[in-house]
DRENNUNU-856464 format. One record per atom (N, C-alpha, C, O): residue in three letters; x, y negated, z. Coordinates in steps of 0.05 Angstrom, whole numbers, padded with zeros to 5 digits, always signed. Layout:
DRENNUNU-856464
alaXYZ/...
***
This chain:
DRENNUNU-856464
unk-00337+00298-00121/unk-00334+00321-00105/unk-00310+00338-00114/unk-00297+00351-00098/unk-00305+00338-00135/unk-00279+00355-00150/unk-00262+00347-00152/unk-00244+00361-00160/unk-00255+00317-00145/unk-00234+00301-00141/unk-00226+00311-00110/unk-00205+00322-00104/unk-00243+00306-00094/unk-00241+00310-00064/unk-00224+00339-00056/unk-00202+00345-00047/unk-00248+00353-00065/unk-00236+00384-00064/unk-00205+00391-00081/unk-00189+00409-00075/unk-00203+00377-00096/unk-00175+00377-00109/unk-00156+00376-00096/unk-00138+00393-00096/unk-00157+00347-00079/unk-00143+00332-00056/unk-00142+00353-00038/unk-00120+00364-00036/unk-00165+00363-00019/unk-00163+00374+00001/unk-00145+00400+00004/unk-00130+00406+00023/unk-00151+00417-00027/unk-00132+00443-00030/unk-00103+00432-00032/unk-00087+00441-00016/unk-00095+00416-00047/unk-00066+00400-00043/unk-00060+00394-00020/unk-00039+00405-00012/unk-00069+00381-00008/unk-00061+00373+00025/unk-00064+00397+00038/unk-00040+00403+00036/unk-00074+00419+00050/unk-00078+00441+00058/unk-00049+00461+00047/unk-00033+00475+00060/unk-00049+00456+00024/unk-00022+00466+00013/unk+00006+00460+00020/unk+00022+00477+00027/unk+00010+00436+00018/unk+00025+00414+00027/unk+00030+00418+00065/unk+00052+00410+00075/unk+00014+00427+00077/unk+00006+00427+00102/unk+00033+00456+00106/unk+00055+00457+00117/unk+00015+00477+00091/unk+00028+00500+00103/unk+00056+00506+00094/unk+00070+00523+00106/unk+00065+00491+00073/unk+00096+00485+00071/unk+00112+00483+00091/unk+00130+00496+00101/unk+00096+00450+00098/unk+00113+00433+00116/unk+00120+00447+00153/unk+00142+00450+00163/unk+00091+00454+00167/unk+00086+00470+00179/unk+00111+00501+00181/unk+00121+00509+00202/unk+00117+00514+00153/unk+00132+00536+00159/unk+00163+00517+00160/unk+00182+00524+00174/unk+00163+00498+00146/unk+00191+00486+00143/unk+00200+00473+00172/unk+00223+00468+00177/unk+00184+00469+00185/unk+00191+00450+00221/unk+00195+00464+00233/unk+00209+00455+00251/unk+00189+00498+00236/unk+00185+00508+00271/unk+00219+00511+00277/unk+00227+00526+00295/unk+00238+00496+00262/unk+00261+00497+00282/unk+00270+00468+00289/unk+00293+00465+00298/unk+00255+00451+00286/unk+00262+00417+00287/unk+00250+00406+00319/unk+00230+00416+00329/unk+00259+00392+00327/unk+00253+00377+00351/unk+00263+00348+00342/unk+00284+00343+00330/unk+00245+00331+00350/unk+00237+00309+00350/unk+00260+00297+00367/unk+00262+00307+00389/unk+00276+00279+00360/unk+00285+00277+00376/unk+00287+00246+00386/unk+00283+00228+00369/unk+00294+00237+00418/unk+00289+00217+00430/unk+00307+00195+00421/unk+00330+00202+00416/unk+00298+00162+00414/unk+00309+00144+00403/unk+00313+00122+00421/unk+00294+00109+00430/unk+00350+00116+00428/unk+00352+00102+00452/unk+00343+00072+00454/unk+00341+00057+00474/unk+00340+00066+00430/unk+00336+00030+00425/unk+00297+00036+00417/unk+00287+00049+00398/unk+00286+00024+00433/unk+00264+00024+00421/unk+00249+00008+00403/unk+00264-00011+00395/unk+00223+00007+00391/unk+00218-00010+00362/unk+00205-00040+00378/unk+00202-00062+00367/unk+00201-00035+00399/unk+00204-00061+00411/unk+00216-00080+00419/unk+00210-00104+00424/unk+00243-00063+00420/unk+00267-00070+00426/unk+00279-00086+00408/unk+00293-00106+00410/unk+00270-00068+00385/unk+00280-00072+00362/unk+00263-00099+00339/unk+00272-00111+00320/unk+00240-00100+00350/unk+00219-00118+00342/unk+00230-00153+00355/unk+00235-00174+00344/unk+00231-00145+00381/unk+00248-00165+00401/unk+00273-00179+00385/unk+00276-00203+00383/unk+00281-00168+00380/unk+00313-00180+00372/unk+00304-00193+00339/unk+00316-00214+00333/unk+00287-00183+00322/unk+00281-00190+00297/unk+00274-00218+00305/unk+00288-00236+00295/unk+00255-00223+00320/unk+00244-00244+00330/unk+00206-00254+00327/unk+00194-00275+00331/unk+00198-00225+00316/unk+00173-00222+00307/unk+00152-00206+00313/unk+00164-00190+00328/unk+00128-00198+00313/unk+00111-00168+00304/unk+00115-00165+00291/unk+00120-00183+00275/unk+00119-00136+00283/unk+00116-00112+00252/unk+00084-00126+00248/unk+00066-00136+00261/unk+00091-00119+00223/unk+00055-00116+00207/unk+00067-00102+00186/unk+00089-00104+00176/unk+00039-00082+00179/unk+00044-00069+00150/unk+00018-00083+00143/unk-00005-00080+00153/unk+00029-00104+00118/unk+00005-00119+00099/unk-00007-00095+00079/unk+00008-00096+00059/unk-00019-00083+00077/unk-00029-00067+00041/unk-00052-00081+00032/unk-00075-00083+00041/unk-00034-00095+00004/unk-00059-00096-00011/unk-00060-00079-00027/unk-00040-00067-00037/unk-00084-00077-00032/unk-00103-00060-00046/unk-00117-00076-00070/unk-00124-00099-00067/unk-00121-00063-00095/unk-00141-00070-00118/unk-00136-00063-00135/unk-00118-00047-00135/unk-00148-00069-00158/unk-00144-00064-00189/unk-00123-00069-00200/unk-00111-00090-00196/unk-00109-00045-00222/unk-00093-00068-00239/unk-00090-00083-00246/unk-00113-00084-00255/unk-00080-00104-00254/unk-00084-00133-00261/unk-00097-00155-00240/unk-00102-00179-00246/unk-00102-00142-00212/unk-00117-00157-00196/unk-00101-00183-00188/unk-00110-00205-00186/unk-00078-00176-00184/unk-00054-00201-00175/unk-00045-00199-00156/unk-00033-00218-00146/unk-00047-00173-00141/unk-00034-00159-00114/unk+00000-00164-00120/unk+00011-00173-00100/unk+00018-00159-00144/unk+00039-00167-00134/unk+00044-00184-00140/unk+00069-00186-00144/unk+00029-00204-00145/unk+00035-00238-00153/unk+00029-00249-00119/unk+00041-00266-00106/unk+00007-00233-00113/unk+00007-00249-00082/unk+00023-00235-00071/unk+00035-00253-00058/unk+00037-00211-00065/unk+00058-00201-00057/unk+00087-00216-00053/unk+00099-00213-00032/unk+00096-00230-00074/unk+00113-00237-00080/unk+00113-00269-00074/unk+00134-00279-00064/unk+00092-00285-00078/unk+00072-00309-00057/unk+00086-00307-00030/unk+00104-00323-00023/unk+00078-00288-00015/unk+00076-00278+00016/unk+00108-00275+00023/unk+00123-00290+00037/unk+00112-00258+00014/unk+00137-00256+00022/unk+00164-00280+00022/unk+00184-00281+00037/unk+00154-00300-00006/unk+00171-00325-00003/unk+00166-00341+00011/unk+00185-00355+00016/unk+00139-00349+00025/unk+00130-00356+00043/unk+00138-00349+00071/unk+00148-00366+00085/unk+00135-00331+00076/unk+00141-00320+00106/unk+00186-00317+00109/unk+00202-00319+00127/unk+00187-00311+00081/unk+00225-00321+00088/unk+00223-00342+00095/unk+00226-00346+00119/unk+00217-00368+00076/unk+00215-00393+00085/unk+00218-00403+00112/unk+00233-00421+00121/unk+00201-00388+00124/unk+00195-00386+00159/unk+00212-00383+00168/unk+00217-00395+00188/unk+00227-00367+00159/unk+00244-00348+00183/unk+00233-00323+00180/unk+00253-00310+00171/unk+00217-00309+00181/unk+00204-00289+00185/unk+00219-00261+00163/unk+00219-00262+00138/unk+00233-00235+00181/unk+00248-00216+00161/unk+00219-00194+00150/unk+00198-00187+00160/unk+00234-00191+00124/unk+00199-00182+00110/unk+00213-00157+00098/unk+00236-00152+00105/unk+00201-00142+00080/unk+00204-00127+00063/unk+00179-00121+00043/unk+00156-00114+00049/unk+00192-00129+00014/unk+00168-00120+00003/unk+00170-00089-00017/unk+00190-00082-00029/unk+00146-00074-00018/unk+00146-00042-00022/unk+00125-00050-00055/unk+00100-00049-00051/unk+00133-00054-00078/unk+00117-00052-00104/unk+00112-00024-00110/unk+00129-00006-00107/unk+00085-00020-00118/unk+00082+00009-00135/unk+00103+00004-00152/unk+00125+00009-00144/unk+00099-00009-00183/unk+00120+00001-00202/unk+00146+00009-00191/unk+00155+00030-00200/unk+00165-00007-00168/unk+00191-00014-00167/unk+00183+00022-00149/unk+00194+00041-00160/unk+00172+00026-00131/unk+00178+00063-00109/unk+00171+00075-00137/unk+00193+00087-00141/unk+00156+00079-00160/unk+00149+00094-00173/unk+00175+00095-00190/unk+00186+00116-00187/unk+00183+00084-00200/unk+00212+00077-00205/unk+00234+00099-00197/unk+00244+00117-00210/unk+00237+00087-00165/unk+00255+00098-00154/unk+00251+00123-00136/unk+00259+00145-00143/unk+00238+00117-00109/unk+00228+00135-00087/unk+00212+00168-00094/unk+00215+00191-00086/unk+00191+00148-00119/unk+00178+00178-00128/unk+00174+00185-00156/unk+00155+00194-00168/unk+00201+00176-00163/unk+00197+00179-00201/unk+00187+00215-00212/unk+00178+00225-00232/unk+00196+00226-00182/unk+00185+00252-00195/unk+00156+00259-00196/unk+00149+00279-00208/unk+00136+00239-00182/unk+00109+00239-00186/unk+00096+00234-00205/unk+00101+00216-00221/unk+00081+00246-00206/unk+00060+00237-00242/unk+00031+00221-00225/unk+00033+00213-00202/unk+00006+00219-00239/unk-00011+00198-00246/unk-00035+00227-00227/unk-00059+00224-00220/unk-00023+00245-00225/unk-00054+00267-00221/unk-00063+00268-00192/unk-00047+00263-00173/unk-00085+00272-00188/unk-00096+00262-00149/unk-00079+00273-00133/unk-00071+00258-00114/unk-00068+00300-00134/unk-00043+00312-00118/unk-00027+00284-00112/unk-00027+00270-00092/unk-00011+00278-00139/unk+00011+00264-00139/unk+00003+00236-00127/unk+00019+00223-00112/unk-00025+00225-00134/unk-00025+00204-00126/unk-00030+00198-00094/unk-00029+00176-00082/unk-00034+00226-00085/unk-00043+00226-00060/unk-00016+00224-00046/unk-00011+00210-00026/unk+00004+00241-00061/unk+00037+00241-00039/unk+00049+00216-00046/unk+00069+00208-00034/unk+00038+00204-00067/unk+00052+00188-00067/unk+00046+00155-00046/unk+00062+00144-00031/unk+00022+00149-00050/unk+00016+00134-00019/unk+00018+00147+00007/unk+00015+00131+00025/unk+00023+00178+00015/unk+00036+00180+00038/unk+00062+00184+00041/unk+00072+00188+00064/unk+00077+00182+00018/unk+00105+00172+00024/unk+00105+00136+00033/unk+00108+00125+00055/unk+00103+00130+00017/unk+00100+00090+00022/unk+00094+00094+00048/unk+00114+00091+00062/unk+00071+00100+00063/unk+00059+00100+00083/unk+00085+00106+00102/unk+00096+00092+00118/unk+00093+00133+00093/unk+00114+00130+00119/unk+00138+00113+00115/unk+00149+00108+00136/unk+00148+00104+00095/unk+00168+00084+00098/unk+00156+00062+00106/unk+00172+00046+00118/unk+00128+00054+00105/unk+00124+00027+00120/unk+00125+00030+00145/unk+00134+00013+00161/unk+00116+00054+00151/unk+00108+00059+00182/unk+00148+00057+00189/unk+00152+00054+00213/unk+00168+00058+00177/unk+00192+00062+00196/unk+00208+00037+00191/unk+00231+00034+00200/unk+00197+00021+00176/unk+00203-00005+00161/unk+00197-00020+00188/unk+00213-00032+00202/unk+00163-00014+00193/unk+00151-00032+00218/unk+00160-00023+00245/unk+00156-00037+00264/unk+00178+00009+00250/unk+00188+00008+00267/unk+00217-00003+00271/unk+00229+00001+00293/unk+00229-00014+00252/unk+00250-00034+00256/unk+00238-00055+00258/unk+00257-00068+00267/unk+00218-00073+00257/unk+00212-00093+00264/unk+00208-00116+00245/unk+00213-00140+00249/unk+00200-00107+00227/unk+00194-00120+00192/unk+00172-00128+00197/unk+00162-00125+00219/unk+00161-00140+00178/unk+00133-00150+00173/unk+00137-00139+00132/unk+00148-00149+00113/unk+00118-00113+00138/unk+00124-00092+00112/unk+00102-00102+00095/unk+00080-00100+00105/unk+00102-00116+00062/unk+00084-00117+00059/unk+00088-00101+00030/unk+00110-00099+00018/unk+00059-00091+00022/unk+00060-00068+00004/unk+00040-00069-00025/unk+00017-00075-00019/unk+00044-00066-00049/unk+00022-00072-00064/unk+00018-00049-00084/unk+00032-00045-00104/unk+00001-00037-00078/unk-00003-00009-00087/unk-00033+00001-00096/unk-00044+00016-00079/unk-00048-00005-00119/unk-00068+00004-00124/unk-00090+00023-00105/unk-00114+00022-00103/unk-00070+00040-00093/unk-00081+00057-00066/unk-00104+00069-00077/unk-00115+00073-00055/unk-00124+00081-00097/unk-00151+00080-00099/unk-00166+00097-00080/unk-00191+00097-00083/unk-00160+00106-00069/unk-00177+00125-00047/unk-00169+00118-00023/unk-00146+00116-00015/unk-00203+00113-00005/unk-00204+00105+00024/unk-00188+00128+00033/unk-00167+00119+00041/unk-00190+00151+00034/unk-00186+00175+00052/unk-00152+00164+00047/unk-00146+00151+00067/unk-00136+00164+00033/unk-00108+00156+00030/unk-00104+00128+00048/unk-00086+00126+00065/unk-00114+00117+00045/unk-00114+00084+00063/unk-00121+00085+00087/unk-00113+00066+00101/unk-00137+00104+00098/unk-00143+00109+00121/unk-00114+00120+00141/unk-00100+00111+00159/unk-00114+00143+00124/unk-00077+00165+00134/unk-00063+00142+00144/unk-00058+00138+00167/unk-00059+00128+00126/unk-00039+00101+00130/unk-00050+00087+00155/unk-00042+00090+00178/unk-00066+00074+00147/unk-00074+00063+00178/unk-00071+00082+00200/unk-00063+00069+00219/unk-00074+00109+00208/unk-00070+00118+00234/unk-00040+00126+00231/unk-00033+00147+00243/unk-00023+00114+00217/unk+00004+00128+00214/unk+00018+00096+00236/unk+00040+00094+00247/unk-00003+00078+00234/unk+00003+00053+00243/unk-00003+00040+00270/unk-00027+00044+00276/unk+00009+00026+00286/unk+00001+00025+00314/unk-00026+00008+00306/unk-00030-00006+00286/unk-00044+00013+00331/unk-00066-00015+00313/unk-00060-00034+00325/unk-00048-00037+00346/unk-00074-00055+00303/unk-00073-00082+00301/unk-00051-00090+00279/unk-00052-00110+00265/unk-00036-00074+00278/unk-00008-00073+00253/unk-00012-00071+00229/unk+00003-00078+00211/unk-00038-00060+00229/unk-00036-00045+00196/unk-00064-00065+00181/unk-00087-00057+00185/unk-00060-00086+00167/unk-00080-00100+00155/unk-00079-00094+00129/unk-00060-00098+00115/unk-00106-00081+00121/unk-00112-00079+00090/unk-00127-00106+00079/unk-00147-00118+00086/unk-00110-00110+00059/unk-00114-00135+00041/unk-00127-00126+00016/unk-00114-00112+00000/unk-00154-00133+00014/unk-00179-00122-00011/unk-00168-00147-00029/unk-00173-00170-00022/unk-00151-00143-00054/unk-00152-00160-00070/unk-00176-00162-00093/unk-00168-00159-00116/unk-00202-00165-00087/unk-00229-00157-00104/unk-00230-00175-00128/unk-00251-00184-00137/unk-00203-00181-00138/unk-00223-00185-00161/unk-00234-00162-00186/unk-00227-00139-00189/unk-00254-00180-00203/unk-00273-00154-00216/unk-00261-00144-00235/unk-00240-00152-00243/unk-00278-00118-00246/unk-00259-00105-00258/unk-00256-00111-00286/unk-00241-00096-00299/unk-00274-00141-00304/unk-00283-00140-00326/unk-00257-00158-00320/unk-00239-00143-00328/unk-00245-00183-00310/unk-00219-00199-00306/unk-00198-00184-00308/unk-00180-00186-00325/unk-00200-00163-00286/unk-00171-00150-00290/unk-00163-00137-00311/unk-00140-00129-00315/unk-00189-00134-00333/unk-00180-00118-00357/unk-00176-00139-00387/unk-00164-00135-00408/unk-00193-00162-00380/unk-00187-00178-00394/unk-00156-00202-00388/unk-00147-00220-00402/unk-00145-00192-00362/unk-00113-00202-00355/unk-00099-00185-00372/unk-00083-00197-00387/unk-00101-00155-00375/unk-00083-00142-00370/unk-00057-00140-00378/unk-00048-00127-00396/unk-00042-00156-00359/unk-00010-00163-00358/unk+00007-00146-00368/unk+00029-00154-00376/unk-00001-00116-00369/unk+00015-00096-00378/unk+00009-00082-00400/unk+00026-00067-00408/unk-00014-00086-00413/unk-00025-00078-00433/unk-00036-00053-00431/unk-00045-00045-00453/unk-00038-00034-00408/unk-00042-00017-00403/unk-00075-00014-00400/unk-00082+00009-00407/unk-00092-00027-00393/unk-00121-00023-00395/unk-00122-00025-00430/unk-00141-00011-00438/unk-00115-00032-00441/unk-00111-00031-00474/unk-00104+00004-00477/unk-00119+00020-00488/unk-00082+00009-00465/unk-00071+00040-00473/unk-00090+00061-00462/unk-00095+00084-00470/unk-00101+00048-00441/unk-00122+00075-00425/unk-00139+00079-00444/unk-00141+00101-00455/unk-00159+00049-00454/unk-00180+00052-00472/unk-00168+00069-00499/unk-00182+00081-00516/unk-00144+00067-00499/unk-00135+00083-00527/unk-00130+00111-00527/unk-00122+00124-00545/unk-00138+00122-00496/unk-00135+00150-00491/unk-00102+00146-00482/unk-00098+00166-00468/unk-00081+00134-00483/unk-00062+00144-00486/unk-00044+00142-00452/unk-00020+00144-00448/unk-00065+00137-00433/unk-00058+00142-00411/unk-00080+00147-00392/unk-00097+00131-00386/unk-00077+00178-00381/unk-00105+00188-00381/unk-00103+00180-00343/unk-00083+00168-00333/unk-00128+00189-00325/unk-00127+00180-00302/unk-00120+00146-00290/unk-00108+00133-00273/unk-00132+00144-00308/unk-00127+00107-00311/unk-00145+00101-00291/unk-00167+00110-00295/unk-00141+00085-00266/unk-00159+00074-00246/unk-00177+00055-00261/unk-00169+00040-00278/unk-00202+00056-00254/unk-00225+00042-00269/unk-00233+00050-00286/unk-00257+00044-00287/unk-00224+00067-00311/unk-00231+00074-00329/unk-00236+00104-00328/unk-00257+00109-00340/unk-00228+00118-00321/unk-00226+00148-00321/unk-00219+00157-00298/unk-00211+00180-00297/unk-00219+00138-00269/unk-00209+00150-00251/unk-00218+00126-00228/unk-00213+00102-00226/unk-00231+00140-00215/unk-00257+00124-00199/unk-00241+00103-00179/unk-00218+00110-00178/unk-00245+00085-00167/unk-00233+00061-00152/unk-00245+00059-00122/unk-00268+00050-00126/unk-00242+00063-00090/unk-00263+00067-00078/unk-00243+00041-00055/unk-00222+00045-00043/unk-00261+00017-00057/unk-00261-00010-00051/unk-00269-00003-00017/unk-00287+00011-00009/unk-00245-00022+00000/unk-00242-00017+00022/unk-00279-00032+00037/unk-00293-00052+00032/unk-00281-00009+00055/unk-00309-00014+00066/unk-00308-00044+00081/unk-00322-00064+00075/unk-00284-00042+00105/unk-00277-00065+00129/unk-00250-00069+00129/unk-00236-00060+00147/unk-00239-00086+00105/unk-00213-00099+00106/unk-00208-00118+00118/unk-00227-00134+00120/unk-00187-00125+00129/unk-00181-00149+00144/unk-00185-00173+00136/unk-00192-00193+00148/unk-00181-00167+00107/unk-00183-00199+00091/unk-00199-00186+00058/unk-00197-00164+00046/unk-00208-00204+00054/unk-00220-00198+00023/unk-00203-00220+00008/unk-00195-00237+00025/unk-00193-00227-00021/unk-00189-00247-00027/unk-00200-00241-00060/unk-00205-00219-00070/unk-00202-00264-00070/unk-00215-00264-00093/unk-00195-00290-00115/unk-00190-00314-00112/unk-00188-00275-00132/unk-00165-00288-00150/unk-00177-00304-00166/unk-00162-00321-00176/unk-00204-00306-00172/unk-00226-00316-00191/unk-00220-00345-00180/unk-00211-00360-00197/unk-00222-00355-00156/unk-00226-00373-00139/unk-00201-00386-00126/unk-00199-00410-00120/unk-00182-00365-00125/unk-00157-00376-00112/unk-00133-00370-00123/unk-00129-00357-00143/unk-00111-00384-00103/unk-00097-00378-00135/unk-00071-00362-00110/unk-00070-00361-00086/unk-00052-00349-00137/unk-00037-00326-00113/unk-00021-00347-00085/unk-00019-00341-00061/unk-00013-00370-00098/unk-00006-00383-00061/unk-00029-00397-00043/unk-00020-00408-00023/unk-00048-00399-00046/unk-00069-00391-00030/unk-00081-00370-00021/unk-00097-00372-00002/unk-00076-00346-00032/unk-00079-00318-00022/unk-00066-00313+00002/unk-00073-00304+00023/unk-00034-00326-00009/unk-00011-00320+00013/unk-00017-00329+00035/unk-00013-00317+00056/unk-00032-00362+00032/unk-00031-00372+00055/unk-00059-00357+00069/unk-00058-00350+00092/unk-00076-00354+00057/unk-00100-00334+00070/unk-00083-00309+00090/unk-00100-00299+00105/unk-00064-00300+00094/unk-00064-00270+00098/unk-00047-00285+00111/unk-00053-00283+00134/unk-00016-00310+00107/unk-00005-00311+00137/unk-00028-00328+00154/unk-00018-00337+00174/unk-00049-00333+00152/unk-00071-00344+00170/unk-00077-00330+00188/unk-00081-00338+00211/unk-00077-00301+00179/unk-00087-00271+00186/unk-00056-00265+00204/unk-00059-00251+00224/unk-00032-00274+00198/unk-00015-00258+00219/unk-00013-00280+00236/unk-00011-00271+00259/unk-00013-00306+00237/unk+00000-00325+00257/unk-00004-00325+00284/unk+00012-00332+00302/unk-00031-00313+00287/unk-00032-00308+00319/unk-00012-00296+00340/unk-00006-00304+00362/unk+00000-00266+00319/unk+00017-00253+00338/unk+00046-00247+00317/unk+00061-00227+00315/unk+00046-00268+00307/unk+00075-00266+00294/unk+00084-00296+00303/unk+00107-00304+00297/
***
């Protein structure tokens, strides 16, 4: 509940900024449209997000997917937490505020990624539905597939590729997802995949299974 309320006073905050900062902006009309523009790529947009734990293997299958679908033909873009945290939002820190602007920035670069006519795919811890949700209505539907990479959380800590479930347990990185900072696992994802069982180029091929109909 104090996480929530945290969130909600930040966004409310965030709100009446933005709100005083627009009343002189008009939207303005865009002569080529994203269909137009979808058309000529030769594809549907999709914004892929997976979602999961650290160490789950979201950007091992990320990185899977995307060599896969070049392969094809298919123009992609891939969006890593580390690599935007990096760059896009190095001024963000780890706290629910921050983590909250920081998936609705991604969100809107996917959302204008997929209005050029990309197939955006994204791998971002995400831990809160209410943040994954935003994203999805920022998205036309049918576009926006959340990818549950579930594996559990006793694997991902016994992977851990970064050594960082080591540093959380050592106190020395606080708000650590899973450990000190709650994880809330998508209700109705498009796809579930499970790393226990499969391996990241069978993930890939699971999820282009999931776009081939309309790509």
């Amino acid at each position: 509940m104090k996480v929530n309320k945290v969130k909600e006073e930040s966004l409310h905050r965030k709100e009446e900024v933005v709100s005083s900062a627009n009343v002189n902006l008009t939207k303005q009309t865009e002569e080529v449209s994203r269909d137009e523009r979808a058309a000529l790529q030769g594809q549907s947009p999709r914004v892929v997000w997976l979602t999961g734990l650290s160490g789950s293997g979201k950007s091992t299958i990320a990185n899977s997917l995307e060599r896969k679908l070049h392969l094809r033909g298919m123009r992609t873009m891939l969006l890593d937490g580390d690599n935007i945290r990096l760059s896009l939002n190095r001024d963000l820190g780890f706290g629910e505020a921050d983590r909250m602007e920081n998936i609705r920035r991604i969100g809107e670069v996917a959302k204008l990624m997929a209005d050029a006519g990309l197939i955006v795919i994204t791998a971002f811890i995400s831990p809160h539905r209410e943040d994954r949700d935003r994203v999805r209505a920022l998205i036309l539907p049918g576009e926006y597939l959340e990818i549950f990479v579930d594996t559990p959380f006793a694997v991902c800590e016994e992977r851990d590729p970064k050594g960082l479930y080591l540093k959380a347990r050592q106190g020395l990185i606080p708000n650590f997802t899973g450990i000190d900072s709650p994880y809330e696992p998508p209700k109705n994802p498009e796809l579930r995949l499970d790393t226990t069982v499969q391996s990241a180029g069978e993930c890939a091929d699971s999820i282009i299974a999931l776009l081939q109909p309309k790509t």
